[in-house]
C-alpha positions in Angstrom: 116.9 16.6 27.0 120.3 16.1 25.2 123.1 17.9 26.2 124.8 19.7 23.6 128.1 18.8 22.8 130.8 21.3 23.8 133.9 22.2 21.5 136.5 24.5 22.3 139.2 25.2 20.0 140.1 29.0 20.6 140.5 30.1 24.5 140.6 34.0 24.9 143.2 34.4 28.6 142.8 37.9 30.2 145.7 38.8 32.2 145.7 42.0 34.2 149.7 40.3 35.1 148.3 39.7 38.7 149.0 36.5 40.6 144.7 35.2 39.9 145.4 36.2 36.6 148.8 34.2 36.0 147.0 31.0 38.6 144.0 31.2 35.5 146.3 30.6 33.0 147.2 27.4 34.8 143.2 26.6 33.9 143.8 27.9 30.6 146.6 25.5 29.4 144.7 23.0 30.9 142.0 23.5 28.9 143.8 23.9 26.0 145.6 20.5 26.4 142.3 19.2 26.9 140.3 20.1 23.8 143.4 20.8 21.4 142.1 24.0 21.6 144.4 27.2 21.2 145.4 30.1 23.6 145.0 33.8 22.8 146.9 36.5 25.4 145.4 39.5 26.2 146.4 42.4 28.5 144.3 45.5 28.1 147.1 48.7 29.9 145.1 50.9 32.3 147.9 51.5 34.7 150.4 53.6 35.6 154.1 52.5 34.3 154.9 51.3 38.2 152.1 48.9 38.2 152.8 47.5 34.8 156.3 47.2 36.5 155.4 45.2 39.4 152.7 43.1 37.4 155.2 42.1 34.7 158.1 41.5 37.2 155.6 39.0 39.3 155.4 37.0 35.3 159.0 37.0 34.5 161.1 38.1 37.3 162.6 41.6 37.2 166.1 40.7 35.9 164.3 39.6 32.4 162.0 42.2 32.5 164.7 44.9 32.5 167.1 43.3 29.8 163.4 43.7 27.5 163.1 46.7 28.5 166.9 47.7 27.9 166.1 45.8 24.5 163.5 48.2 23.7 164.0 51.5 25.6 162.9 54.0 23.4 159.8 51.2 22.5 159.3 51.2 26.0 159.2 54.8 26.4 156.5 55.5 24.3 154.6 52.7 24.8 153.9 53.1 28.7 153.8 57.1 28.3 151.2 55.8 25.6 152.3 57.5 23.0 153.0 54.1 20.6 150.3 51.7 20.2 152.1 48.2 19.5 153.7 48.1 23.3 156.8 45.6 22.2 158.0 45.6 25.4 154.5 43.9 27.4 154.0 41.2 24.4 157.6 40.1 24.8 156.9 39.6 28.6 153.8 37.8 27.9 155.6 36.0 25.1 158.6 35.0 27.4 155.8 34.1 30.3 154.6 31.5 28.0 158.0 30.4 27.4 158.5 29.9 30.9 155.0 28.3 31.6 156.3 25.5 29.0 159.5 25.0 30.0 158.1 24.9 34.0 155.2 22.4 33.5 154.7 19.1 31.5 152.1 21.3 29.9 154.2 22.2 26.6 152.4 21.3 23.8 149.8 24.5 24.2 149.3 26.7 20.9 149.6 30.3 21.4 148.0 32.1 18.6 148.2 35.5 19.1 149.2 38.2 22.4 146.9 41.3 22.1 148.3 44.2 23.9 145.4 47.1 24.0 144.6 50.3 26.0 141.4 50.8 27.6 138.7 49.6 29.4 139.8 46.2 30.4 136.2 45.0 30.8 135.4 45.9 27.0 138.7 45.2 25.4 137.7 42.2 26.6 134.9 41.6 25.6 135.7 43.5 22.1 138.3 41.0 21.6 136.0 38.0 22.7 134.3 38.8 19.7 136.8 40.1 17.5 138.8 36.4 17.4 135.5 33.8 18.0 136.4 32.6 21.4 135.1 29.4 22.3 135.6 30.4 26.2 137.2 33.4 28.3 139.3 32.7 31.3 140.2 35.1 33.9 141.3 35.2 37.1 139.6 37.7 39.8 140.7 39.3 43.2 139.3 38.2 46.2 140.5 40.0 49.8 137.4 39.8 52.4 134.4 38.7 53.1 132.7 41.3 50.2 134.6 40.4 47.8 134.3 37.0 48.3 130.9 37.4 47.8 131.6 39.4 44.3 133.6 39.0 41.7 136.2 41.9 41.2 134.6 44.6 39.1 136.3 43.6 35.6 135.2 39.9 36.0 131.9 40.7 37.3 131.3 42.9 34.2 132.4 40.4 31.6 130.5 37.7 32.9 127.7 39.9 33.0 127.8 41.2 29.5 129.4 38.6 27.8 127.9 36.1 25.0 130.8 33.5 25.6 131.1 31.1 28.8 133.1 33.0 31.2 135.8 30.5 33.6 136.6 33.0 36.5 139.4 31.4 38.6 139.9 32.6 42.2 143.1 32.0 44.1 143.2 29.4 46.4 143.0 30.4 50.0 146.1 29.8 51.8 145.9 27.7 55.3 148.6 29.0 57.4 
């Protein structure tokens, strides 16, 4: 049997803005480097404005995050009480975490087509998006605390691997040896 000859030019990145999430995109730009392949951003917003605080903060480092969100106060506003749908303020924190990715790594050359900012299911916008934009490959990264979870993927992986029609890379965090 011949093995079929994989191509991957358009890379879908899930980011929920958690530390597996920003260690994935580490496999991401890899990937991308690798195959000449471009990067699509995706955040799905599920949580409360605190957690989309924190997350964010962990990407870019609080200082940043509130001269964007100073930038864009009343953008800001609306977009985490969820009354504006184009949330400014998230893609220009995903947009500056690329920055920063380049300018931190010898990983620079990377194409970042698009960063999708969506409400909702994070599983299906996802997956929605997957289709949407023709991925060639997903990669996300999953939370793993004990011996359950290490055994299962966190819920939003586990559902997207399960569901989806395009290869799934689910990256773990390393454990730590203390």
């Amino acid at each position: 049997m011949k093995l079929p000859e994989v191509k991957i030019k358009k890379i879908l990145y899930a980011t929920d803005l958690s530390e597996s999430a920003h260690y994935a995109f580490a496999y991401a730009v890899s990937l991308a480097n690798l195959y000449g392949a471009s990067i699509t951003l995706l955040h799905a917003l599920t949580e409360t404005p605190e957690l989309l605080d924190q997350g964010v903060t962990g990407l870019i480092g609080a200082e940043r995050w509130e001269e964007i969100k100073k930038e864009h106060y009343k953008e800001a506003k609306e977009t985490l009480t969820g009354k504006k749908r184009d949330y400014v303020p998230v893609r220009e924190a995903l947009e500056q975490f690329c920055d920063n990715t380049k300018l931190s790594t010898d990983d620079d050359d990377f194409i970042t087509d698009e960063i999708i900012v969506t409400r909702g299911n994070p599983a299906e916008e996802i997956l929605e998006q997957a289709e949407k934009i023709n991925c060639d490959i997903i990669v996300m990264g999953t939370h793993g605390h004990g011996a359950i979870e290490d055994v299962l993927l966190g819920s939003t992986a586990r559902r997207v691997v399960r569901r989806s029609k395009k290869p799934v890379l689910v990256v773990r965090l390393p454990e730590e040896n203390d």
